[in-house]
N, C-alpha and C positions, 0 to 999 in steps of 0.2 A: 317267069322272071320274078327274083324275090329280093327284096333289102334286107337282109339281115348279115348279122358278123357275129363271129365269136368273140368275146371281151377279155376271158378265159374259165375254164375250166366246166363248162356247159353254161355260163351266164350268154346269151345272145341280146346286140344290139337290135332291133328293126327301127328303122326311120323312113320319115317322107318329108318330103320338100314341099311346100305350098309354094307355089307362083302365083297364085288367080287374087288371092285375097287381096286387095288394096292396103284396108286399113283393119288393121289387128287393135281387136274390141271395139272395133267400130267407130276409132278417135288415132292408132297412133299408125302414121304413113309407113309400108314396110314395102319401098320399094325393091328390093332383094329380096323377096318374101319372106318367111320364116320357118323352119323345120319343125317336124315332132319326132321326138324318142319314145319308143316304150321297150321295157326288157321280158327275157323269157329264160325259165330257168331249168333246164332241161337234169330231174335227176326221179330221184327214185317219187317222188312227187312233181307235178309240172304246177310252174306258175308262173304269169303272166303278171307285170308290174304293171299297173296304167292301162290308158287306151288312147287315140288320139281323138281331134276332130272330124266331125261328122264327112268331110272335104276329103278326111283319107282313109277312110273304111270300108270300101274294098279292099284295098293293098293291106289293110293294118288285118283284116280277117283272113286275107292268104296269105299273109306271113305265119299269121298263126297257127295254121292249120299242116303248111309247111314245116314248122318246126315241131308240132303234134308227132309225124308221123304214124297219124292214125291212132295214139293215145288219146284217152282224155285228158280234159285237163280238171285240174285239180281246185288251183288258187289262183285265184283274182285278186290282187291287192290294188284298193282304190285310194292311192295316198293323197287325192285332191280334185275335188267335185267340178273343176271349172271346165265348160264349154271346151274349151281345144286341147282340154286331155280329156272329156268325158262322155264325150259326147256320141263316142261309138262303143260305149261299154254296154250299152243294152243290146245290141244287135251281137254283142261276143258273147253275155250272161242270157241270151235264146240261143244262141249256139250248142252253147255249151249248160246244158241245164242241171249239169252233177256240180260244176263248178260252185265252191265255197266264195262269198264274198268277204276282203279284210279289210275294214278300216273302224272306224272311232266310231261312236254311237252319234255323233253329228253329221259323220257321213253319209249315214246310210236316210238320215233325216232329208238333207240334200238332194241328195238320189232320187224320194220318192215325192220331191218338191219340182226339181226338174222333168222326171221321166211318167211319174203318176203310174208307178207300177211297182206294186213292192213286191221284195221279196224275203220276208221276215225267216223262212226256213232257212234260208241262204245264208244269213250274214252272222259274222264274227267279229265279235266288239273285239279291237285290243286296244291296250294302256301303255302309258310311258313304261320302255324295258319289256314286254312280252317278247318271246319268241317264238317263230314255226318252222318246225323240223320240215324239211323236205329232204332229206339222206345226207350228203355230204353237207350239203348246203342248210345253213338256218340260218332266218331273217331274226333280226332284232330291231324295233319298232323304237322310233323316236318322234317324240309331239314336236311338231313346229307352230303353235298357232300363229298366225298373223303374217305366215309367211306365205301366202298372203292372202290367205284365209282362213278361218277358225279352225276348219278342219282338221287341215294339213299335217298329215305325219309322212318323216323316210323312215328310209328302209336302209338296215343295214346287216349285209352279209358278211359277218362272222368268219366264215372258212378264208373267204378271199378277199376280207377287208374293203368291199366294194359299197359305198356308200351313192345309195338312190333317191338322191337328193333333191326332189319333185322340182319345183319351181325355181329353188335357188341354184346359182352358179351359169345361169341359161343365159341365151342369148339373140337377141332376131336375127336374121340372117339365114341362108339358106345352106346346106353343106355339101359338098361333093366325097369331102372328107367324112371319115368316125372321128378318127380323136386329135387333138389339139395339137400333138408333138407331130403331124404329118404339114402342119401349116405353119404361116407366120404367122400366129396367135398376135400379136400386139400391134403389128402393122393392119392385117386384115380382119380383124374379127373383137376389139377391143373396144374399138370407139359402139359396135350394135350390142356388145354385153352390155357396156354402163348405161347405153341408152335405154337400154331393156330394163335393167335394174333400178335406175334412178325413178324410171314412169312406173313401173308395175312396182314394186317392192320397196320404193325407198322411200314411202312414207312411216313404213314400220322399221325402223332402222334399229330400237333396242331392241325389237323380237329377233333381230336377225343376228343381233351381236350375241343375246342370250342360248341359240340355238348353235351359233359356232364354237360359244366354250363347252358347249354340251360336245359336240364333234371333236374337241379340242382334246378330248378325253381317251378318246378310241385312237388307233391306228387306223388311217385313211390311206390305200393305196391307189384306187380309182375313185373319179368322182362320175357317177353318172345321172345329167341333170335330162329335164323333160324339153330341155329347148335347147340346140346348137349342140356342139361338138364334146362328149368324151373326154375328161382328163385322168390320164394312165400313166403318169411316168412323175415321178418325187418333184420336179421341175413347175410341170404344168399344175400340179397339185397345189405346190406350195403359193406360186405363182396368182394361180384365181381366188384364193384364200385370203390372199396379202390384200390383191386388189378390193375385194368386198369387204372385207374390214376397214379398207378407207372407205365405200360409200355407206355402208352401216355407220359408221362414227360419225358422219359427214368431216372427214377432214380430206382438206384440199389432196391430190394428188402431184401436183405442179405449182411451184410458184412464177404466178404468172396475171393476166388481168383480160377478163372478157368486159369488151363495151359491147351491150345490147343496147340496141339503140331502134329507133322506128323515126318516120319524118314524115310530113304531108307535104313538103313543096321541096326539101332538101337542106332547109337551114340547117336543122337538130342534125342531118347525118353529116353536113360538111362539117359540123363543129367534132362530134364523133372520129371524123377522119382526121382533123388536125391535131385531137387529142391523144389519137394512137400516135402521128409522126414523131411529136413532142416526146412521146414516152419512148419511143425507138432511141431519140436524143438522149433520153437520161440512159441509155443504159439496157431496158429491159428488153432483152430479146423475143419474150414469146407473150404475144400482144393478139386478142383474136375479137376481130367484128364480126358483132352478127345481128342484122336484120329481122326482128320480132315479128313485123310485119307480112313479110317473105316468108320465111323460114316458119316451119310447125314449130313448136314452142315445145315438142319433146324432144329435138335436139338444144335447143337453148338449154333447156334445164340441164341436160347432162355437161353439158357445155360449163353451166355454173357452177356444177358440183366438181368438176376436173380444176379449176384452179382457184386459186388462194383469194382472188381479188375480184372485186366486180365495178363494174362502172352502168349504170342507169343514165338514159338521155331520151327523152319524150317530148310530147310539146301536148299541150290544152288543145283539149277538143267540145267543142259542145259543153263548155264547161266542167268537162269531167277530162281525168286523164283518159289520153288515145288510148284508145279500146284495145288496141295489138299489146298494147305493152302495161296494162290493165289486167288482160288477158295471162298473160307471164308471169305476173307476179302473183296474180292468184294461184298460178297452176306451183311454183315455186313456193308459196304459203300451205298449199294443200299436201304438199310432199315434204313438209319439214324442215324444209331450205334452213341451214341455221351454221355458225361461225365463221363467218365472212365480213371481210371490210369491203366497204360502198360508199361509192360515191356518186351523189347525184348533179344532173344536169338539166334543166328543165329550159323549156320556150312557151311561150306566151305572146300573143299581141292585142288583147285590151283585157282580160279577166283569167288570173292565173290560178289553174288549180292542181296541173302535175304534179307542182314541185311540191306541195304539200302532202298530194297523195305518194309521191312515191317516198318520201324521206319519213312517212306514218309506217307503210311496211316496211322498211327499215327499220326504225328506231319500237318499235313496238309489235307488231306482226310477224317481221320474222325473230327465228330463238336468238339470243348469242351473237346479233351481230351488230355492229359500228359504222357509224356514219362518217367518214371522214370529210373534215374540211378542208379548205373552204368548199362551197356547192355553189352552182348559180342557177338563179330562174332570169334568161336572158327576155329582152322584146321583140320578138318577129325574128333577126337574127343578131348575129355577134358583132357586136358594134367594136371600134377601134381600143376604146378603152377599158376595153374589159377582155382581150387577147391575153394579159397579164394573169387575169385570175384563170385560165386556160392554162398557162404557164405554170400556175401555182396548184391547182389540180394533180398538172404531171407531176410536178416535185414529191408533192405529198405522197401521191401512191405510190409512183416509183422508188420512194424510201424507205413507204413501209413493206414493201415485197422484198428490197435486199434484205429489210431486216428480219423479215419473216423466218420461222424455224424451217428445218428440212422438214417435207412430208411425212419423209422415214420415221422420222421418229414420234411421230405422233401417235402409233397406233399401236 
C-alpha cells in the first residue's frame, strides 16, 4: 500500500498523516495532527525533494522505493534541515549510497550537526539561480533564508512551472485529500494554515514578503508545500498567495476586534463579555472572545493577526501581570505582532500592575501599534460608575473599525 500521486507529468506527490504527535515542536497543540509532503521526480534522472519525520519513514522509504522501480536514485535535494522534514534523510542517503546530495553549503553544515555523519563526497553546494537537469525536467534553485531557517532554498521546475516551496504556503492539519481545489479550502483548512504560519514563519515576515517577489517573477502553476495540501489550479494558487502576503505584511485580514481576555474569579471576563455585547450595539458584527487562559496562545495569536482590532483585559497577579496573558503577549512580541489598534482593560484590587504592563507592550514593544482611549484599570470589579467608560471603549473601537481601510487593499 503506497501514498503517492502524480501531480503531473512524472512529478509524484508521497504524503503521510501524523496522528500520534501531540504537540508539533514540542510547544504547539495539533490536535488534527499534521501531514508531510515529499516529491519525486520520475525522468531520465530520479530525484527525491525532502524527506519527512523520523514518525514516517517507513512509509516515506516504501514510497520510494516504489516509485524507484528498481532504479537508482540519483538526487536528493535537502531544501531544509528541520527535524519533520529531515529527519529520515539519512536512513534514504544509506539507502541509496550513489545518491547526490543538493542544498546550500549551510545545509550540509546542519546535516552533519544533527546526524554526525557526513558525507563530503556526496554533496552539491548550489546558489541563488543554479539549475539540474534531470531530462525534461530541470530544477531551479531559489534562496529563501529565514523562511524559517538560514538554510532554506525551493525548488523550482522549469518544464512544469511547479514551485517546491518547502515550509512556506503549509499548513497543520491532516489530509485525506492532495490538493486544495478537491476541498473547502477556507472553510476547513484556513484557520490551521494561518495558525501554522503566524507561529512558525511569521516572525520573519520581510523574508517572506522578499522571497515572494522573488516567485513574483516566475510563472507559478502548482504550489507544492512540505505541510498540508497541493495547490494546482490559477484559483488556489492565487488564493494562498493573497492570503500570506497579508500575514507577511501583518496586515489585518478582517475588520473586526478580538478581546483576549483571561480572569481569576470572573470580574475581568464578565467586563470582557459586556464589552463584546456593547460593541454588537454599535454595530460591529464580527466580535471574537478568546480566553488566553484556556486556550494555547497559538491560536490567539493567529486570532490577532486575522483582524484589524484588538482588545487586552487582565487583572494583577502577584504583582505582575497574570501570567496567561503575560504569556501572550510575549509570544505576540516574539513573532512581530505589529499594526494594530488596542485597547486596554485592566483589574486590580490593592496594587496595580497589568494595566501598566500591558499598555508598555502596546505603546512601545509592539511595531506600529496604538493604544486607543480611553483604557481602564478597574478595582476588583466594575463598579456602577464606570459602565460609562465601558460604553466609551465600545464607541471608540467600534468607530475606528468602520473607518478602518478594506484589507484588500492593503497589500
Amino acid at each position: 500500500m503506497y501514498c503517492v500521486e502524480e501531480i503531473r507529468n512524472g512529478v509524484y506527490w508521497m504524503g503521510c498523516n501524523d496522528f500520534r504527535t501531540e504537540l508539533f515542536e514540542r510547544i504547539f497543540p495539533i490536535p488534527e495532527g499534521v501531514s508531510y509532503n515529499t516529491y519525486f521526480i520520475d525522468d531520465e534522472k530520479t530525484c527525491v525533494i525532502d524527506a519527512m519525520d523520523k514518525s514516517c519513514r517507513d512509509e516515506y522509504l516504501e514510497d520510494v522505493e516504489h516509485l524507484l522501480h528498481g532504479r537508482k536514485l540519483d538526487y536528493f535535494v535537502l531544501q531544509h534541515m528541520e527535524p519533520d522534514h529531515a529527519s529520515s534523510a539519512l536512513a534514504l542517503l544509506e539507502k541509496y549510497p550513489e545518491a547526490k546530495i543538493i542544498g546550500q553549503p549551510q545545509t550540509f553544515k546542519l546535516f552533519e550537526q544533527f546526524f554526525r555523519h557526513p558525507f563530503p563526497d556526496r554533496y552539491v553546494a548550489v546558489k541563488e539561480g543554479d539549475q539540474l537537469a534531470l531530462g525534461k525536467h530541470t530544477l531551479q534553485f531559489i534562496k529563501a533564508p529565514m523562511v524559517h531557517w538560514p538554510e532554506v532554498i525551493m525548488s523550482y521546475d522549469i518544464t512544469d512551472k511547479i514551485l517546491f516551496s518547502a515550509d512556506a504556503f503549509g499548513s497543520f492539519g491532516t489530509c485525506g485529500n492532495v490538493f486544495a481545489d478537491q476541498v473547502d479550502y477556507e472553510e476547513n483548512y484556513l484557520e490551521a494554515a494561518r495558525r501554522y504560519y503566524v507561529n512558525i514563519v511569521g516572525k520573519y515576515g520581510p523574508q517572506v514578503v522578499n522571497v515572494l517577489k522573488k516567485a513574483s517573477g516566475i510563472p507559478i502553476e502548482i504550489i507544492c508545500p512540505l505541510h498540508g495540501l497541493v495547490f494546482r489550479t490559477p484559483e488556489t494558487v492565487q488564493y494562498i498567495i493573497e492570503k500570506t502576503l497579508h500575514w507577511a505584511k501583518y496586515v489585518p485580514e478582517k475588520n473586526g476586534v478580538v478581546i483576549a481576555f483571561t480572569s481569576i474569579y470572573g470580574n475581568t471576563e464578565r467586563v470582557a463579555c459586556v464589552l463584546a455585547h456593547k460593541l454588537s450595539e454599535q454595530g460591529i458584527k464580527d466580535v471574537q472572545l478568546f480566553d488566553v487562559a484556556k486556550n494555547h496562545s497559538s491560536y490567539g495569536t493567529a486570532k490577532a493577526w486575522e483582524y484589524s482590532h484588538l482588545v487586552l483585559a487582565a487583572p494583577t497577579y502577584n504583582l505582575n501581570l497574570f501570567l496567561p496573558m503575560e504569556n501572550f503577549l510575549h509570544d505576540l512580541k516574539t513573532l512581530s505582532f505589529q499594526k494594530r489598534k488596542i485597547a486596554v482593560i485592566a483589574c486590580h484590587s490593592w496594587a496595580s500592575a497589568a494595566y501598566k504592563t500591558m499598555t508598555d507592550y502596546v505603546e512601545n514593544q509592539f511595531k506600529n501599534c496604538e493604544l486607543l482611549e480611553p483604557s481602564l484599570d478597574m478595582k476588583s470589579s466594575l463598579q456602577d460608575d464606570q459602565e460609562n467608560i465601558i460604553d466609551e471603549i465600545a464607541k471608540v473601537v467600534a468607530d475606528d473599525i468602520k473607518a478602518a481601510p478594506n484589507p484588500q487593499t492593503l497589500i
